[in-house]
RONU-322129 format. One record per atom (N, C-alpha, C, O): residue in one letter; x, y, z. Coordinates in steps of 0.02 Angstrom, whole numbers, padded with zeros to 5 digits, always signed. Example, Ala and Ser with C-alpha at 12.3 -4.5 7.8 and 13.67 -1.06 7.14 Angstrom:
<rs>
A+00660-00284+00390A+00615-00225+00390A+00660-00165+00390A+00712-00166+00423S+00642-00112+00354S+00684-00053+00357S+00645+00002+00394S+00670+00057+00402
</rs>
This chain:
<rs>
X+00455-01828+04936X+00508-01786+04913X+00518-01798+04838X+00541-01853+04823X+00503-01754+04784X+00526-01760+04724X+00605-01738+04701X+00644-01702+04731X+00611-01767+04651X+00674-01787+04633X+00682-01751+04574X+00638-01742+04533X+00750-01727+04570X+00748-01661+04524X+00801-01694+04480X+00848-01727+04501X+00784-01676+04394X+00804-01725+04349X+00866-01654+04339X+00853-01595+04349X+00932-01682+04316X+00976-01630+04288X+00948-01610+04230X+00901-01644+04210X+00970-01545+04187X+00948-01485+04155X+00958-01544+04092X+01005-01582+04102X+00922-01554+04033X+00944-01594+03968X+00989-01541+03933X+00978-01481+03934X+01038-01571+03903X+01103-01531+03876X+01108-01568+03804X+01121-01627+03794X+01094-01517+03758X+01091-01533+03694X+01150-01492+03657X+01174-01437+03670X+01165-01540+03605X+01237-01508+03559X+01202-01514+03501X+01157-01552+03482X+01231-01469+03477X+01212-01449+03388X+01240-01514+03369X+01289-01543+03392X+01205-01528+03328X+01226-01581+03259X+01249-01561+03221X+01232-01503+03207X+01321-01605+03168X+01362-01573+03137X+01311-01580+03084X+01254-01600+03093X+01352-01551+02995X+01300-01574+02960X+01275-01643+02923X+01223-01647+02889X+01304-01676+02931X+01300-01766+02937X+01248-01764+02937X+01213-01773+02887X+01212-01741+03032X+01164-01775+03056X+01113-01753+03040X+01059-01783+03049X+01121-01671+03001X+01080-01612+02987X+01059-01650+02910X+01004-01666+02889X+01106-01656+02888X+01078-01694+02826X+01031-01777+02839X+00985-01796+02803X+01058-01812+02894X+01023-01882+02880X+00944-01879+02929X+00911-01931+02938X+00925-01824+02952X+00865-01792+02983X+00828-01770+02918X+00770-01789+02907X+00867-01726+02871X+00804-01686+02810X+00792-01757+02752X+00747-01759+02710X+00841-01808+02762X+00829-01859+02723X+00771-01897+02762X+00728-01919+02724X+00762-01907+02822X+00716-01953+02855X+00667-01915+02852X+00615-01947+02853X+00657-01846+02849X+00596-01811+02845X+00567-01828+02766X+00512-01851+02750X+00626-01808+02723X+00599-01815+02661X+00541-01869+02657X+00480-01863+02648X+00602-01949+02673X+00548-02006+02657X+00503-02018+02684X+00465-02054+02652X+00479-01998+02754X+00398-01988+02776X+00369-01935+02730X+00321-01941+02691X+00390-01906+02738X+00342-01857+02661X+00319-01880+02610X+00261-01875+02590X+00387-01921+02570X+00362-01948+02501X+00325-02000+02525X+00271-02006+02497X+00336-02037+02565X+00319-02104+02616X+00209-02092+02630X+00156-02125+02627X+00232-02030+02643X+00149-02026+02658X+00121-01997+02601X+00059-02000+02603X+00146-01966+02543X+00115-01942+02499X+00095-02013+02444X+00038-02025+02425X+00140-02045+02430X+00124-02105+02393X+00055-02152+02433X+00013-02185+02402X+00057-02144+02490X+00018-02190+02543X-00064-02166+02532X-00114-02202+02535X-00058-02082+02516X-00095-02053+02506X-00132-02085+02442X-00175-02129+02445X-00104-02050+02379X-00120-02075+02304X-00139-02157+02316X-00191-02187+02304X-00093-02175+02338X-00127-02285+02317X-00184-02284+02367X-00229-02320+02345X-00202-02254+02432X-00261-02242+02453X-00339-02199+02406X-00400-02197+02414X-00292-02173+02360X-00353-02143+02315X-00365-02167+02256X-00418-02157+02225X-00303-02212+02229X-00317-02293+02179X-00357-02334+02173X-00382-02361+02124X-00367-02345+02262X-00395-02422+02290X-00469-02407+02277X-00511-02440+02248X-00476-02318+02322X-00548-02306+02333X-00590-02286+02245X-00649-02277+02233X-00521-02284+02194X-00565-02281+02148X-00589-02336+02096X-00598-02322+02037X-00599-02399+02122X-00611-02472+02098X-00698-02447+02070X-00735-02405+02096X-00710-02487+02015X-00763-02485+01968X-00776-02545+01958X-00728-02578+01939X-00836-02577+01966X-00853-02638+01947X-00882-02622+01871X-00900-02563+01861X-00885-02657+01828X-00907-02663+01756X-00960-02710+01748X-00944-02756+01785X-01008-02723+01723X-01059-02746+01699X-01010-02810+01683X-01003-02844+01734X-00999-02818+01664X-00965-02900+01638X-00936-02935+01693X-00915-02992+01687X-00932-02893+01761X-00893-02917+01830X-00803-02884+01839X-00775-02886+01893X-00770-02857+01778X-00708-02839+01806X-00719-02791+01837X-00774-02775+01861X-00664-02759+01841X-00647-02713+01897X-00586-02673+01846X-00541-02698+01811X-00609-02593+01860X-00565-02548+01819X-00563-02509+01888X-00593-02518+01941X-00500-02444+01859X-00478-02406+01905X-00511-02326+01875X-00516-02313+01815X-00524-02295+01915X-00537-02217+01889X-00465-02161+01890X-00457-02104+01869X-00426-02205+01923X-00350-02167+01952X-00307-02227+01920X-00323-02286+01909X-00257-02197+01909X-00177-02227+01889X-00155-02246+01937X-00139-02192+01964X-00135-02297+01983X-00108-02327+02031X-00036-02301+02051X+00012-02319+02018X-00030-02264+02096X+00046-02217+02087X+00109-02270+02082X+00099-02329+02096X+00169-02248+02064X+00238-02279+02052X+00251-02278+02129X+00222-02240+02167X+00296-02323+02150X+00309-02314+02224X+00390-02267+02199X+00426-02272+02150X+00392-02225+02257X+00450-02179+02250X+00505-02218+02243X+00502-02273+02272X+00571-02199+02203X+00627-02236+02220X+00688-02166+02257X+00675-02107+02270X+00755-02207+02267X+00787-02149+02292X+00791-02085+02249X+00806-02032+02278X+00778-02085+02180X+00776-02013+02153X+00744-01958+02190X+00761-01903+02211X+00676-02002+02188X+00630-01942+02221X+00629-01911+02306X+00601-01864+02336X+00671-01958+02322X+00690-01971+02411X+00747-01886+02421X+00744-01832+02451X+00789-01920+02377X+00830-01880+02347X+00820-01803+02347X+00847-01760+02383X+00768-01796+02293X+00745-01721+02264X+00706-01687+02322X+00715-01630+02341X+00664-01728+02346X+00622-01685+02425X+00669-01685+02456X+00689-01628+02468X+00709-01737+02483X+00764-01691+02514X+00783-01639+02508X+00770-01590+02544X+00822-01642+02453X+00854-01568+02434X+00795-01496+02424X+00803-01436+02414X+00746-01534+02430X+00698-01471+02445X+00686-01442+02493X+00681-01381+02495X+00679-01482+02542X+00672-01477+02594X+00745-01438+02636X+00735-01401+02684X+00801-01449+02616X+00860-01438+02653X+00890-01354+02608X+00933-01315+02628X+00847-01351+02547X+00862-01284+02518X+00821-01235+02566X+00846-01183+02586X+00766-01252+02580X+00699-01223+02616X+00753-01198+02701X+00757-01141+02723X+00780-01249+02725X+00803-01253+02776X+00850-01188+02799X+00842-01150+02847X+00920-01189+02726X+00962-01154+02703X+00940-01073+02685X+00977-01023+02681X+00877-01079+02678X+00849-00998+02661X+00835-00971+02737X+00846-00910+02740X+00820-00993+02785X+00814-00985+02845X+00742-00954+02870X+00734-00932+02926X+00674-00955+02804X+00631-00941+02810X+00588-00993+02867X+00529-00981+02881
</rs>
């Protein structure tokens, strides 16, 4: 005999939660885009005839909250257009 689960009952989120969702999206975004770039830093290592080691890429800045910030609000303008 299977067992029948009640219907899941979901409530809108005020915008608090609407906002602290486009913020957690943001920082996987910036989160994976930086992850991205220092993955394309590493892979661009150069050995030199003398034995150092140069880069062919600029080693990215790690994001701070500015930029956490600004994709957010990109992301939540994007949201706001309803496209």
């Amino acid at each position: 005999m299977s067992m029948k689960l009640a219907p899941e009952i979901k409530f809108n989120k005020n915008g608090y939660e609407i906002r602290t969702d486009v913020l957690e999206m943001a920082k996987e975004i910036t989160l994976q885009e930086y992850k991205a770039k220092f993955g394309e830093w590493e892979m661009s290592v150069e050995k030199n005839k003398d034995g150092s080691v140069t880069h062919k890429v600029k080693m990215p800045d790690f994001p701070n909250m500015d930029i956490f910030l600004a994709n957010a609000e990109r992301l939540y303008s994007f949201i706001n257009q309803g496209k």
